[in-house]
N, C-alpha and C positions, 0 to 999 in steps of 0.2 A: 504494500500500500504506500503510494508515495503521496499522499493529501498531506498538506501543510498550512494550514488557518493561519490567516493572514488577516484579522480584524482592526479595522480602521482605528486608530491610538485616537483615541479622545479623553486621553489623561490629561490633556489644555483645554478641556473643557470644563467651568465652576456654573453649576447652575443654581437659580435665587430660590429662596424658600419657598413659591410658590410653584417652581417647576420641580423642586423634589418633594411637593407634597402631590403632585399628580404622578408624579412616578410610581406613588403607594398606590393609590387607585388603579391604575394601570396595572398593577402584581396583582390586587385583586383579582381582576377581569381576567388575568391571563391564569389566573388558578381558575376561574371560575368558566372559561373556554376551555379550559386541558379538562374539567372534572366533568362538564358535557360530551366531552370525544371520550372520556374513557365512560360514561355511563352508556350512550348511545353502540359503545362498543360491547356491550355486556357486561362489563367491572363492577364490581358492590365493593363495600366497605368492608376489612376485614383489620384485624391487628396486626398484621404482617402480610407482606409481601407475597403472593403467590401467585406468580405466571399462570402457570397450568389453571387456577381456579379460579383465575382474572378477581384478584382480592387485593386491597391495598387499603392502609392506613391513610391514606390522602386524601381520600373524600369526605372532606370534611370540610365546615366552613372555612374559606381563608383563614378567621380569627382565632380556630381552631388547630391551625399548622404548628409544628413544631417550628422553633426562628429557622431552624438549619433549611426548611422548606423555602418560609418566607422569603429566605436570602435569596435561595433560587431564583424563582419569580420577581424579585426586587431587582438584584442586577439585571437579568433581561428588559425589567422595562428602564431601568436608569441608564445602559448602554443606550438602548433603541432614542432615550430622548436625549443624549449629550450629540448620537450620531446626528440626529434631524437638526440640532442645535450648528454641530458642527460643519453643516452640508449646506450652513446657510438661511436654513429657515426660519422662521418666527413663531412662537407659540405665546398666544397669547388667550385669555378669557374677556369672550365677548358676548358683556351683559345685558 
């Protein structure tokens, strides 16, 4: 396998307290689209892990994650918004 991840460094990017409180929002929803694909998939709730019986501790509310989850989902969305940051865009809330 010669794949080699090359993801954009947006370690120059500082975003304002109000773009990293949409970030949390955004782990939300992206826990809350993974726990649709894996429920639509046949997954239920179980206390551990199991493949074969499509069982996993993770459906659960967001609020319910363990942090080491939240982390997950939290960096994915604070990459995705330093990258839109860094690409030039503008995000803002429009009231």
């Amino acid at each position: 396998m010669n794949y080699n991840p090359k993801p954009i460094d947006t370690s120059d990017i500082i975003l304002p307290e109000e773009l990293l409180a949409l970030t949390e929002k955004i782990a939300e929803n992206v826990h809350d689209v993974w726990a649709v694909g894996r429920l639509e998939q046949g997954w239920t709730y179980g206390p551990v892990r199991n493949d074969e019986r499509k069982e996993t501790p993770c459906l659960v509310p967001y609020n319910e994650l363990p942090e080491s989850e939240k982390e997950y989902d939290r960096n994915t969305a604070l990459e995705t918004v330093k990258l839109i940051v860094k690409m030039g865009y503008l995000i803002y809330l429009n009231n």
